[in-house]
Structure formats: structure tokens, C-alpha cells
C-alpha atoms as a printed R data frame, in Angstrom:
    type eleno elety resid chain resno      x       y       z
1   ATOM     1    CA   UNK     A     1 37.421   4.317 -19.376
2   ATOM     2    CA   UNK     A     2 37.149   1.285 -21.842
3   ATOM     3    CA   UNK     A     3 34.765   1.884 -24.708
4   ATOM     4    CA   UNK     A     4 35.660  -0.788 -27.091
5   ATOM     5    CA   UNK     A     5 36.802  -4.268 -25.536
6   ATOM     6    CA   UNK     A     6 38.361  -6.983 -27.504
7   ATOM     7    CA   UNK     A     7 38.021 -10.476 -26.259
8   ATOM     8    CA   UNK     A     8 40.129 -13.028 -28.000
9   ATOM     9    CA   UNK     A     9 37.936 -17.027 -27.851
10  ATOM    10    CA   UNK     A    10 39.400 -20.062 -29.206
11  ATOM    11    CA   UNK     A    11 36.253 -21.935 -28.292
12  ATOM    12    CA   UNK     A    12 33.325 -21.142 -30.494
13  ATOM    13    CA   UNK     A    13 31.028 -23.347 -29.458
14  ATOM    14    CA   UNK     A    14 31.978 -23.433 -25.495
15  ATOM    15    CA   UNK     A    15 31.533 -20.816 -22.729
16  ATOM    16    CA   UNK     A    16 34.871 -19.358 -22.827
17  ATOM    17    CA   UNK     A    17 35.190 -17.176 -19.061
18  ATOM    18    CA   UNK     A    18 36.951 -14.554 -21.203
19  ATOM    19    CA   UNK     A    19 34.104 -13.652 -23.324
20  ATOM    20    CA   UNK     A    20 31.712 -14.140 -20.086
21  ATOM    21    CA   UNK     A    21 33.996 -11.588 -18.942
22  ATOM    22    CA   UNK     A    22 34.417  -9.354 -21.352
23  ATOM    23    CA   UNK     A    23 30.543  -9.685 -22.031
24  ATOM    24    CA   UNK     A    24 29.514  -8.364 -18.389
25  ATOM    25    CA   UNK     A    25 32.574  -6.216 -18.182
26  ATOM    26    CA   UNK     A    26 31.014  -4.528 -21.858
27  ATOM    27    CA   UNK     A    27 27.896  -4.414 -20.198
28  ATOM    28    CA   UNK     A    28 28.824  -2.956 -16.765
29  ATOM    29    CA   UNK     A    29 31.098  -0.178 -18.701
30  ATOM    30    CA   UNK     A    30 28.295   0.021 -21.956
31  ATOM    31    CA   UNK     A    31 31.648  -0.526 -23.911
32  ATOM    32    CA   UNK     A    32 31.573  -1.705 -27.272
33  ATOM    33    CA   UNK     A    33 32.454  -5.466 -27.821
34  ATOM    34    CA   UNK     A    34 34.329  -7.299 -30.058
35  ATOM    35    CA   UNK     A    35 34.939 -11.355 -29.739
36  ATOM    36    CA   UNK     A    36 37.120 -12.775 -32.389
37  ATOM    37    CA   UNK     A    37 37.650 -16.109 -33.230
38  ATOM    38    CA   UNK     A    38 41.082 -17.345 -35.609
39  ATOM    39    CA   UNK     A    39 41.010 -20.192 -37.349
40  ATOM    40    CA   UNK     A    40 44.213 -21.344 -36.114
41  ATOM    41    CA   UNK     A    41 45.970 -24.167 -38.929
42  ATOM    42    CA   UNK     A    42 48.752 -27.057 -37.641
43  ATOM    43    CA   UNK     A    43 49.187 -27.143 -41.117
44  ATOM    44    CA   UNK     A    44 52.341 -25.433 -42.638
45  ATOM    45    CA   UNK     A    45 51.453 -26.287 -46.301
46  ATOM    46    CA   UNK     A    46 47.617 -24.857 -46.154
47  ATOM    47    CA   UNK     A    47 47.263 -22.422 -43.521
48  ATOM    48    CA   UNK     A    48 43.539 -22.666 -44.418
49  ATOM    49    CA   UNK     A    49 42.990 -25.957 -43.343
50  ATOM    50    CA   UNK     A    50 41.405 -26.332 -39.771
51  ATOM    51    CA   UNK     A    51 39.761 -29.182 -37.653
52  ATOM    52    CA   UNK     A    52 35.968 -28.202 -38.011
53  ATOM    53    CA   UNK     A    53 34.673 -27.004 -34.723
54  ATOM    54    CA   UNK     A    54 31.983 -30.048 -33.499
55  ATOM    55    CA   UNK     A    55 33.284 -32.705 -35.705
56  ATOM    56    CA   UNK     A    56 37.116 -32.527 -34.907
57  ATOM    57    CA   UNK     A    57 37.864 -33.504 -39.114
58  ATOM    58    CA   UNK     A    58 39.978 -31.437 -41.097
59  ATOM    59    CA   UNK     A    59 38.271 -28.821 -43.254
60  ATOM    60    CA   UNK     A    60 39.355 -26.212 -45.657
61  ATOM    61    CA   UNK     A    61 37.840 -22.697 -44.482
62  ATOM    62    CA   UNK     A    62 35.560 -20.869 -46.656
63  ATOM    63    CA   UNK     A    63 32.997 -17.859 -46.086
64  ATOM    64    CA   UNK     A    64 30.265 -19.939 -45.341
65  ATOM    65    CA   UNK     A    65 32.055 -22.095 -42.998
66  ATOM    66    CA   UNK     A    66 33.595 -18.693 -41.296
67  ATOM    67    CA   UNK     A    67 29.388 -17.688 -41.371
68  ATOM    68    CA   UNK     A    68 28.870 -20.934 -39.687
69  ATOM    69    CA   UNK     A    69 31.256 -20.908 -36.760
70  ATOM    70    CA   UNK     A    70 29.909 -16.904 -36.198
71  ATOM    71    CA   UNK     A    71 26.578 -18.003 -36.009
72  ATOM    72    CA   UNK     A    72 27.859 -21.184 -33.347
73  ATOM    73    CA   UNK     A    73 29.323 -18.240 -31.001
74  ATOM    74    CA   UNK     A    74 26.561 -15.936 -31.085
75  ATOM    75    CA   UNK     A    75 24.260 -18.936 -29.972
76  ATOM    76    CA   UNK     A    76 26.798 -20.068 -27.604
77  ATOM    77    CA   UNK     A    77 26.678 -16.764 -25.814
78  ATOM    78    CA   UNK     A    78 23.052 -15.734 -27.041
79  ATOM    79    CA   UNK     A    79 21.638 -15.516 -23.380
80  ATOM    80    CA   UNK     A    80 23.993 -12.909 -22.421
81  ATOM    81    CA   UNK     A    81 24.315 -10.962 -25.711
82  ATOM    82    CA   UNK     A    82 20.522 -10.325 -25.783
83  ATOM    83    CA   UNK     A    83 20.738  -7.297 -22.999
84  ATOM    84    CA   UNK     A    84 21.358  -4.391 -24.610
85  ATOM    85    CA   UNK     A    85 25.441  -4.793 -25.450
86  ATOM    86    CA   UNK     A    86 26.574  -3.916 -28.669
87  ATOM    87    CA   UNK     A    87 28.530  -5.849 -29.998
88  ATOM    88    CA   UNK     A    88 30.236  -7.858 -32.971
89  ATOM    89    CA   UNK     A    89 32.084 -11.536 -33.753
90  ATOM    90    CA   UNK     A    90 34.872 -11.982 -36.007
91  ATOM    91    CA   UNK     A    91 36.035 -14.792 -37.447
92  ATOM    92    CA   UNK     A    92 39.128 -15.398 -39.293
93  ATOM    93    CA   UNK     A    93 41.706 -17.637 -40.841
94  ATOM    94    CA   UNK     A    94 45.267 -16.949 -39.853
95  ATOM    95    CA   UNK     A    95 47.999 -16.877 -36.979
96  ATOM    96    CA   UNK     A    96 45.758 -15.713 -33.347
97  ATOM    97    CA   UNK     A    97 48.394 -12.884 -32.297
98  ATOM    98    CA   UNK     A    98 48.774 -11.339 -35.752
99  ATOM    99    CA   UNK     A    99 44.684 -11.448 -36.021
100 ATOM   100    CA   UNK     A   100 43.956 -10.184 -32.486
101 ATOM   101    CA   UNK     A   101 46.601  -7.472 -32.968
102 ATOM   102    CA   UNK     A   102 44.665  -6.463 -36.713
103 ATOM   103    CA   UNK     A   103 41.828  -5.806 -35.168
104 ATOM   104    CA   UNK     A   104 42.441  -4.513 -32.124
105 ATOM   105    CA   UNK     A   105 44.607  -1.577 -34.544
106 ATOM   106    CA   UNK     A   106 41.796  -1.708 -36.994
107 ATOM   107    CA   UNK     A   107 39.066  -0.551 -34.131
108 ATOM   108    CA   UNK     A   108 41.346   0.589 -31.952
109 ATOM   109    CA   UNK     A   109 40.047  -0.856 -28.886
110 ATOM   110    CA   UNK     A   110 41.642  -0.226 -25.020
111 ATOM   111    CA   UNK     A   111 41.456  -3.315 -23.521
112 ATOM   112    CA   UNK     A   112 42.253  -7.006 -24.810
113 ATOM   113    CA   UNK     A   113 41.335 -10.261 -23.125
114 ATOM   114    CA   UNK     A   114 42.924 -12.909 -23.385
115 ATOM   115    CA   UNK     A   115 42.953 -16.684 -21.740
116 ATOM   116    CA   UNK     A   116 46.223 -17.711 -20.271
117 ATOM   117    CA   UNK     A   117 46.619 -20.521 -22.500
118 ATOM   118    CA   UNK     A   118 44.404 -22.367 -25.046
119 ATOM   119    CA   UNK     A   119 41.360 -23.667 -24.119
120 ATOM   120    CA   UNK     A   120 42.002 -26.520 -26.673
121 ATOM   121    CA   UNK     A   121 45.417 -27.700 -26.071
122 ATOM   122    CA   UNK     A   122 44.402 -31.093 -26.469
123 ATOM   123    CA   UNK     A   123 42.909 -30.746 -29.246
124 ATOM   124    CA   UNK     A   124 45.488 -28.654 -31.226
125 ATOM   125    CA   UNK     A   125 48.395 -31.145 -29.856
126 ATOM   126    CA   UNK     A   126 49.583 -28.483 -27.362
127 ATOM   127    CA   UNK     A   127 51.281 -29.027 -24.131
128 ATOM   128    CA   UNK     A   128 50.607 -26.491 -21.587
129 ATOM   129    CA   UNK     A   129 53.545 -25.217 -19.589
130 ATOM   130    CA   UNK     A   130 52.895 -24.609 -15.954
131 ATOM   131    CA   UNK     A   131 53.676 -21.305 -14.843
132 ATOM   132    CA   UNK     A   132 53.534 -20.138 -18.811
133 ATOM   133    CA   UNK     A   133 51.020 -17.671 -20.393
134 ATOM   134    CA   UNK     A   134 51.317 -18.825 -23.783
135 ATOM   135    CA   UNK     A   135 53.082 -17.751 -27.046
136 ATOM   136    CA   UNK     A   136 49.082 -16.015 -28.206
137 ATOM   137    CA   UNK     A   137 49.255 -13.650 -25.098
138 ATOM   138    CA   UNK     A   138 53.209 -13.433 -24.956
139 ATOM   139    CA   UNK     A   139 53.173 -12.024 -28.920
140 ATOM   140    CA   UNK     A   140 50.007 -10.017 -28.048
141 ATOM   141    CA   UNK     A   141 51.285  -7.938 -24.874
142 ATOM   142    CA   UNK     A   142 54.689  -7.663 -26.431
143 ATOM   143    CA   UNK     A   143 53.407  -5.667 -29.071
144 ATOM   144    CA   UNK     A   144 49.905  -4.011 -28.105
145 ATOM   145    CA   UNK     A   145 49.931  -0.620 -26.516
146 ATOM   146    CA   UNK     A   146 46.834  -1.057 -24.915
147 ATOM   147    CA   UNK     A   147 45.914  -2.815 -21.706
148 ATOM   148    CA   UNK     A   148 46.121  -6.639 -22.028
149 ATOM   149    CA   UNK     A   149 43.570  -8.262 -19.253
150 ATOM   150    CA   UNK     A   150 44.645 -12.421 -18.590
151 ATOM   151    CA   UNK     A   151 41.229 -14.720 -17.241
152 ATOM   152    CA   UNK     A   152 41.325 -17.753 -15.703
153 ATOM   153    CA   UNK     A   153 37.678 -17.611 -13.839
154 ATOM   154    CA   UNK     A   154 34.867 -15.947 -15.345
155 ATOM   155    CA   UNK     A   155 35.185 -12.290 -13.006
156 ATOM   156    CA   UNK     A   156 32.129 -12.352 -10.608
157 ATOM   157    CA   UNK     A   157 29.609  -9.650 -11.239
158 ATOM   158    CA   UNK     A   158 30.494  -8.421  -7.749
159 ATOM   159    CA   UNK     A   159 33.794  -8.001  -8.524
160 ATOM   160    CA   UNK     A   160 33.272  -5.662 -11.598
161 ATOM   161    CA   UNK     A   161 33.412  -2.484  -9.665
162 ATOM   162    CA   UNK     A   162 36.924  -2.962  -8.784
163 ATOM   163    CA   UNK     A   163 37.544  -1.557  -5.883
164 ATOM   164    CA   UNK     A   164 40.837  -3.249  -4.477
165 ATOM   165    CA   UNK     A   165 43.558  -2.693  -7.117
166 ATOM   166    CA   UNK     A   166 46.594  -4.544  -6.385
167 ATOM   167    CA   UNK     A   167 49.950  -3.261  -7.913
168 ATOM   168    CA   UNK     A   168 53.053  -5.465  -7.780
169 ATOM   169    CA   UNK     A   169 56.236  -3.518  -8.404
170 ATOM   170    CA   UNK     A   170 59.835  -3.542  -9.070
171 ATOM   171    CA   UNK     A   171 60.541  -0.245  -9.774
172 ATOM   172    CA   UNK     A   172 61.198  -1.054 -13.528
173 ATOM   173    CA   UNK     A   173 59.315   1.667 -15.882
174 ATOM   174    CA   UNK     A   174 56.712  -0.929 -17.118
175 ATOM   175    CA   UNK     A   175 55.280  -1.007 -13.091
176 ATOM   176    CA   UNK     A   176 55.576   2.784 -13.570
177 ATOM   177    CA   UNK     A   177 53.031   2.635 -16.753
178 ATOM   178    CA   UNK     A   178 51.286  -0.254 -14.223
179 ATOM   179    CA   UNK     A   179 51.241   2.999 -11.445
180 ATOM   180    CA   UNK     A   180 49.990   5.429 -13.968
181 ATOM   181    CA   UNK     A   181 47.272   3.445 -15.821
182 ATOM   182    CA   UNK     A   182 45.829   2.140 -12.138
183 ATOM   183    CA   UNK     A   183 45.451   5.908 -10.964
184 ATOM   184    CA   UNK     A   184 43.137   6.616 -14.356
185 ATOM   185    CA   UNK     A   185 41.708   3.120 -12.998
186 ATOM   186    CA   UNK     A   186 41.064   3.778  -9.943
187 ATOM   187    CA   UNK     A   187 39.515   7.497 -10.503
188 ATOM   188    CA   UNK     A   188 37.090   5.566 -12.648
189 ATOM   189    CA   UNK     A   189 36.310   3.113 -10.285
190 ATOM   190    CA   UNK     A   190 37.156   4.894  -7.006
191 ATOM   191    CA   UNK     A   191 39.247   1.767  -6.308
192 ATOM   192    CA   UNK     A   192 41.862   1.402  -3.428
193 ATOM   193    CA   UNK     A   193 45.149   0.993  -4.836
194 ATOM   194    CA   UNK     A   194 47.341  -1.412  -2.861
195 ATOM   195    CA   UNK     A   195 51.323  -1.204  -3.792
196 ATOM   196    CA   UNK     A   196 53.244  -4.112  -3.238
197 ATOM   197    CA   UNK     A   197 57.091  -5.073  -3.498
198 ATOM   198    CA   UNK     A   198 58.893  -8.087  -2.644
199 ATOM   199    CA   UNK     A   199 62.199  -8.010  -0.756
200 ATOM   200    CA   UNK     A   200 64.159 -11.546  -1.748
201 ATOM   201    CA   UNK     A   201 65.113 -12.703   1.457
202 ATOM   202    CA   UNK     A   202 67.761 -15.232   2.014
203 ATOM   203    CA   UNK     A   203 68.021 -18.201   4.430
204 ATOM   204    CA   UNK     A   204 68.940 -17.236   7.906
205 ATOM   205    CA   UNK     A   205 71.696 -16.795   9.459
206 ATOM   206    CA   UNK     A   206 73.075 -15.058   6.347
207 ATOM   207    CA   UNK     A   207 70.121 -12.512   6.366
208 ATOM   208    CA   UNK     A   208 69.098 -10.944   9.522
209 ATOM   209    CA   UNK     A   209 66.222 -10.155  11.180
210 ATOM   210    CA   UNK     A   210 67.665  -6.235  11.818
211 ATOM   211    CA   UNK     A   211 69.263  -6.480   7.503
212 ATOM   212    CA   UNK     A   212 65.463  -7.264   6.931
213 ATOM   213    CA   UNK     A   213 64.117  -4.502   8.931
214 ATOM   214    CA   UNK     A   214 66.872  -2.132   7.255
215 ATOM   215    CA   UNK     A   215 65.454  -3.393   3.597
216 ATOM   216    CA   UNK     A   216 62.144  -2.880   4.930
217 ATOM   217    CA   UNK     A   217 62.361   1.163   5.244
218 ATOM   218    CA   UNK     A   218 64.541   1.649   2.410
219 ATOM   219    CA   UNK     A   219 62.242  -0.283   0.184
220 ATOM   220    CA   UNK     A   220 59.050   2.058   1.623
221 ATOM   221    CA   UNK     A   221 61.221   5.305   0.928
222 ATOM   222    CA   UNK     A   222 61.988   3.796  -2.887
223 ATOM   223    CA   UNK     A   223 58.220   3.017  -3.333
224 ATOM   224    CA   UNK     A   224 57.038   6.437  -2.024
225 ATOM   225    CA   UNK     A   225 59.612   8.130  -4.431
226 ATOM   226    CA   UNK     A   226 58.206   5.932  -7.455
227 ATOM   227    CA   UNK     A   227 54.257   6.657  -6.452
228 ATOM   228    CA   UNK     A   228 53.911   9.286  -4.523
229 ATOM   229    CA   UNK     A   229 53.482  11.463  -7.111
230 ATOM   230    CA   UNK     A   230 51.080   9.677  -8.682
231 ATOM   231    CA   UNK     A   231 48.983   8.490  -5.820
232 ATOM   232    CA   UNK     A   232 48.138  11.918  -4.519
233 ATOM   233    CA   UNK     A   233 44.355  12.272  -3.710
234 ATOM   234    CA   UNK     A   234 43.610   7.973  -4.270
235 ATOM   235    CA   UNK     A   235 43.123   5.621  -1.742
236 ATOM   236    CA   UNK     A   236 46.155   3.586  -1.285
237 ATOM   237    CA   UNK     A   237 48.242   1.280   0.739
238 ATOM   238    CA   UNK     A   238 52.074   0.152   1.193
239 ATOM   239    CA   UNK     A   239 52.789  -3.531   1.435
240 ATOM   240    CA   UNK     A   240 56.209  -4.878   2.280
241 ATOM   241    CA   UNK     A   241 57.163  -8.406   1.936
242 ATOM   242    CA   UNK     A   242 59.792 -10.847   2.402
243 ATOM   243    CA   UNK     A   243 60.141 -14.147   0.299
244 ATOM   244    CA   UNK     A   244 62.125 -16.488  -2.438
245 ATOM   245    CA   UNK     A   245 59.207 -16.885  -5.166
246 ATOM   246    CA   UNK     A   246 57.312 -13.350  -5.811
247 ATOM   247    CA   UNK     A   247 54.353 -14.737  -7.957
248 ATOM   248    CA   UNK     A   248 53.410 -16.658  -4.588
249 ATOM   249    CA   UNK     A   249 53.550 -13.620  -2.071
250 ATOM   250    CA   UNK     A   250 51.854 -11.545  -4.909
251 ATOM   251    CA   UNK     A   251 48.943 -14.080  -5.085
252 ATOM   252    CA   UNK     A   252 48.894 -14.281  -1.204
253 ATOM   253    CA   UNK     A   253 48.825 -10.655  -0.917
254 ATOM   254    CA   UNK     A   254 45.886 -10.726  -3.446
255 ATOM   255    CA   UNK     A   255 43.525 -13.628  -2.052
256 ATOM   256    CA   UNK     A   256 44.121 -11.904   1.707
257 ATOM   257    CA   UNK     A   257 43.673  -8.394   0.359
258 ATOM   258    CA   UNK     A   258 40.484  -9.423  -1.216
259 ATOM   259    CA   UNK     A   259 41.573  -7.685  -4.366
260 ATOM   260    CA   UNK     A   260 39.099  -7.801  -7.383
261 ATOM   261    CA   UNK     A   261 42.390  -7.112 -10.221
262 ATOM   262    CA   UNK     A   262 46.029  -7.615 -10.293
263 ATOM   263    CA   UNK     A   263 48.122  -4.797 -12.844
264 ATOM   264    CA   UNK     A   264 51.457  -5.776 -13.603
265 ATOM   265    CA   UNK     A   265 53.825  -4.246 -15.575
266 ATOM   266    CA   UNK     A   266 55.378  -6.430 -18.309
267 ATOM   267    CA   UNK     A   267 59.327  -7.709 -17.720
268 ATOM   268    CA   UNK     A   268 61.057  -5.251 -20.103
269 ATOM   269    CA   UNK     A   269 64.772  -4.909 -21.300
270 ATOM   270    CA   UNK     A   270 65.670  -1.378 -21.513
271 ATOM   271    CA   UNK     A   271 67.353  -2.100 -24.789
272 ATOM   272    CA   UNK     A   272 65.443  -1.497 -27.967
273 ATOM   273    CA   UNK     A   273 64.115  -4.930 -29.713
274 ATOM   274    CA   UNK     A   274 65.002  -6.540 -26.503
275 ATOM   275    CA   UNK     A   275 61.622  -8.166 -24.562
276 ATOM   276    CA   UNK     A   276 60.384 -11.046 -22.143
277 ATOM   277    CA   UNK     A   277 57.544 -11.258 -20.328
278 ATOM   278    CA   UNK     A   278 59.114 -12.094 -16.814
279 ATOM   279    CA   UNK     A   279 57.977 -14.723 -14.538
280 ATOM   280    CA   UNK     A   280 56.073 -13.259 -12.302
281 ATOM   281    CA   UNK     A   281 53.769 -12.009 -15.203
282 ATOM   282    CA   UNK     A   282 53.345 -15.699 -16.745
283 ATOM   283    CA   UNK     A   283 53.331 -17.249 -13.034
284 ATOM   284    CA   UNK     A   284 51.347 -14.841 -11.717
285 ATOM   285    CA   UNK     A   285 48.508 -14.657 -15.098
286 ATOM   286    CA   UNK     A   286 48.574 -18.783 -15.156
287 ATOM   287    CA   UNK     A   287 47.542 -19.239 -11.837
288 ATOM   288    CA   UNK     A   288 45.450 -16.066 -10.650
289 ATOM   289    CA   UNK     A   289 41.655 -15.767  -9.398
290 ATOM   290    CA   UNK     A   290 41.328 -12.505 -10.198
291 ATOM   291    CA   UNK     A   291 42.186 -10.742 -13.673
292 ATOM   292    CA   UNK     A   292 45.672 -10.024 -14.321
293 ATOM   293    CA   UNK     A   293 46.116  -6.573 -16.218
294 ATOM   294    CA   UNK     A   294 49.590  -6.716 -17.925
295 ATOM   295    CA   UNK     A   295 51.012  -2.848 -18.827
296 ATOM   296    CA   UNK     A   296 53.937  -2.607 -21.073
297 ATOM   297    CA   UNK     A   297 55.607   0.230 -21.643
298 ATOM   298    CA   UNK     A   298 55.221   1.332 -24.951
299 ATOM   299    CA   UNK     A   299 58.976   2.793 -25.747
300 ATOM   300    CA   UNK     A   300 59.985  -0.825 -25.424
301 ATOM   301    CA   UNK     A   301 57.052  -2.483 -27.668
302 ATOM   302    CA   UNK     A   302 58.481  -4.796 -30.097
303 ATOM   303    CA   UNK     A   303 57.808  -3.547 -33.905
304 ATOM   304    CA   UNK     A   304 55.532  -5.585 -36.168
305 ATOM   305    CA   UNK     A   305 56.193  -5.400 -39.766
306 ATOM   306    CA   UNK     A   306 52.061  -5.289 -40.405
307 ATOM   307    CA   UNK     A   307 51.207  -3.161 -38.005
308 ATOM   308    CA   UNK     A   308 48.921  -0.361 -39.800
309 ATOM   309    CA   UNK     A   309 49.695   3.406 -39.475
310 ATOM   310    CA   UNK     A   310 48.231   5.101 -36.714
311 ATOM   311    CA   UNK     A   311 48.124   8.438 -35.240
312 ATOM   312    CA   UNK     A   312 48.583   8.695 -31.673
313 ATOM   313    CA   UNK     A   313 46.512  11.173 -30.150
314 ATOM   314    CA   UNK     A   314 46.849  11.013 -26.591
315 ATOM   315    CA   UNK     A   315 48.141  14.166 -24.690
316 ATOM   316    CA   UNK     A   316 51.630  14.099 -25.344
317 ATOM   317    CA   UNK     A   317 52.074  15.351 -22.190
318 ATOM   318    CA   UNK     A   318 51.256  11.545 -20.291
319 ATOM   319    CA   UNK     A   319 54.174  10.421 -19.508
320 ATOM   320    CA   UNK     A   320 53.521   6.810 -20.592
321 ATOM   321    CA   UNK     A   321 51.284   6.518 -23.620
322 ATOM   322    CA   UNK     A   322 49.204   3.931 -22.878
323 ATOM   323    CA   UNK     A   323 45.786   3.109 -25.204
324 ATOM   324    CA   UNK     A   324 42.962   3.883 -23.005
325 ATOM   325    CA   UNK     A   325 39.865   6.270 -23.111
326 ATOM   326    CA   UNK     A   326 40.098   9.035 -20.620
327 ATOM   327    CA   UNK     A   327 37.893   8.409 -16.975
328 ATOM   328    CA   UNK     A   328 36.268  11.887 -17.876
């Protein structure tokens, strides 16, 4: 299903648990591998100038120091590269979205993955946001057409065979691209595909126990109208719940479920150029165990002036176009 796998670092000389990932997920899949590396600049002046890697002073970038940070990640990760995984390491000067987006165009990979938020936020003067993914993996999933996977914890080698898939939905057509891309997912994997939808539920006495009940069954009549269709012949469960904060009953659901991924279909605007993430995307990829795989629908992608001409050749007949290899 994924034959070339794009794993975005920005810490070359530090195991980074979204390259271990990506390394045993390449491995597990014999997919192609591509870790990239930007040389990210604070400096608005000279976007070439960067703290050197081990020695934290200010250096301008050059070829050989590009060579020299390559070499730094491929002994970093040297162990684990040495079975049999083809692969190759970038590394580049320039802005980390714009640079992960290149190449993942340029070699037209189907799966990017990303950390949450930089591993080096000290370092570069940044202040993580709790509950926030990032502006790297907000510009990246805005705009890339294939599957973006978020990594907090390196994913456990028993994990890889994913076979609890767990779908949060909200009947917006970015969960329906989340439906579609976890049936090619789970015919791969033969995975179990758990559905799950969140009913906001107000303080009591303003929100029965029998109102609840009622927007129980109508919610499982929407749901089997949005996936029934789709699920026909996979494995797969309903799950109903009540609650104020949906990233928190989505992780629940997931650490009781014993799921080994979480695919979530990006917040979209239906209007053109319009586009946010949503919070239970951010809240849910910030905090999560288990890999978050965020789906946008690609009608609503926001354009990017230097994105490179491409061909899509996927059978027109999908009904959402999303960049992955076919399970056959």
C-alpha cells in the first residue's frame, strides 16, 4: 500500500521516533524511504545561516556542511538502516513545509511523517502550544494529497500490523476520505475498523437521559448511511459516545480499544481557499500513543504557488483522490 515513505527529522544527530518509525514501518512494508532534513534559518536577512548541529554556533550552509549533517543521520540511525531498507537522506536549506512538500511531489511518495511539533523548540526559540500540531505539519497536511502520519512514540514493532483502526467522524467529507482510505487500509492489513462519533452532551437537567438515548439511534442510522457502503465485507464496529471535549473520548476510545492507528479527517471549510486543521486533529495528534493519520480531502487542498505539475493517475472513478499505492 505505501511504497515510498517520507519521514520529515529535525534532529540529525538524535533518534527522532519518526524516522524509527518510518524506518521499521519501510521495512515491515519493503517501502522505499526517504528522511529529509531542512536547514531551518531564524534569520530573515540570510536564510542560509543555521546553528551548526553539535556546536549550537551560527554557520553559513554549504555542500560540504549539507554532506556533513547527511553523514551525522545515517550514523545516527546506522543500526537500523543496515537491514536491507532502501533508502535515501536529504538535506536542505530552506523553509521545512515548502521542502517536505518538494520532495514528497518530486518522488511522489504516499505517506509523510511528521512529529507533532519540533523536537528542538528550545533550541530554535520556539514555544510549544499545548494541544497544537505545529505550523510544519499544519502547512504540510493543508496542502499534501497524500496521507500525513503524526508520531509522538516510536510505533512498537507489534503494533505495525495494524489491526485495530480507529476512525473518528463527523460526517464532514474529509472523515469520508478518512472512511475510504481506512477500507484500502484495512484490506491491506486485514485490520478491524472501529467508527466512532461523539454526541456533545450538555449538563443535566437540560439534556436527558431519554434526548440522549434519542441522539444515540439517530446518530447510528447517520453513521451507517455515511459507511455502510464502504464497510461492506471489513471487520468493523459502531461506537457511540457522549461528552464536552471529543479529542479526550477519542483518545479514551483508542487506549481501551487497544487500537494500533487513529485516521482523522482534516477540519475543512467547504469554501474554496478556506482551511483549518480543527481541534480535535491538533489535540488529538499532540497528545496520542498511537499514530495519528490525518486525511484531507483533496477538493479543499490549499494551492501552493511552487507546487510542480503533476499528472494524477488514479482511477478517476475513486471518489476521493487520495495519494496512495493500490493494496493489490
Amino acid at each position: 500500500m505505501f511504497k515510498r515513505i517520507l519521514a520529515a527529522t529535525d534532529m540529525p544527530n538524535q533518534v527522532d521516533p519518526v524516522v524509527l518509525s518510518a524506518v521499521q514501518l519501510a521495512g515491515h512494508l519493503d517501502a522505499s524511504l526517504y528522511i529529509l532534513h531542512a536547514l531551518e534559518s531564524s534569520s530573515t536577512d540570510n536564510r542560509r545561516l543555521v546553528r551548526h548541529f553539535s556546536t549550537g554556533h551560527e554557520v553559513v550552509t554549504t555542500p560540504a556542511y549539507e554532506a556533513m549533517v547527511k553523514q551525522e543521520i545515517k550514523q545516527t540511525y546506522a543500526d537500523m538502516l543496515m537491514e536491507g531498507i532502501h533508502y535515501n537522506i536529504r538535506v536542505v536549506s530552506g523553509f521545512p513545509w515548502e521542502e517536505i512538500l518538494k520532495l514528497a511531489r518530486e518522488m511522489k511518495v504516499d505517506l509523510v511523517l511528521m512529529g507533532p511539533h519540533s523536537g528542538r523548540a528550545v533550541e530554535k526559540g520556539v514555544v510549544r502550544v499545548a494541544g497544537k500540531v505545529g505550523s510544519t505539519v499544519e502547512a504540510v497536511i493543508q496542502r499534501e494529497r497524500c496521507p500525513v502520519m503524526i508520531v509522538n512514540f516510536p510505533v512498537a514493532q507489534r503494533k505495525m500490523d495494524f489491526k485495530n483502526i480507529l476512525i473518528p467522524i463527523d460526517f464532514s467529507r474529509s472523515c469520508e476520505c478518512a472512511v475510504c482510505f481506512s477500507v484500502r487500509f484495512a484490506k491491506k492489513f486485514l485490520s478491524k475498523i472501529i467508527v466512532f462519533h461523539m454526541i456533545p452532551v450538555l449538563p443535566f437537567p437540560k439534556y436527558s437521559k431519554a434526548e440522549f438515548e434519542t441522539d444515540v439511534r439517530h446518530a447510528r442510522r447517520r453513521i451507517e448511511i455515511f459507511c455502510n457502503d464502504y464497510l461492506s465485507g471489513i471487520e468493523h464496529a459502531y461506537m457511540i459516545r457522549g461528552g464536552s471535549l471529543p479529542h479526550l473520548e477519542i483518545l479514551k476510545c483508542a487506549e481501551q480499544q487497544d487500537v494500533d492507528a487513529v485516521v482523522m479527517g482534516s477540519h475543512t471549510k467547504e469554501e474554496k481557499g478556506k482551511w483549518y486543521a480543527g481541534s480535535a486533529v491538533e489535540r488529538v495528534g499532540y497528545r496520542s500513543k498511537n499514530p495519528v493519520i490525518v486525511i484531507t480531502d483533496p477538493e479543499v487542498l490549499t494551492p501552493w504557488k511552487k507546487r510542480p505539475s503533476q499528472k494524477i493517475d488514479e482511477d478517476k472513478n475513486d471518489i476521493r483522490l487520495i495519494r496512495v499505492h493500490n493494496t493489490e
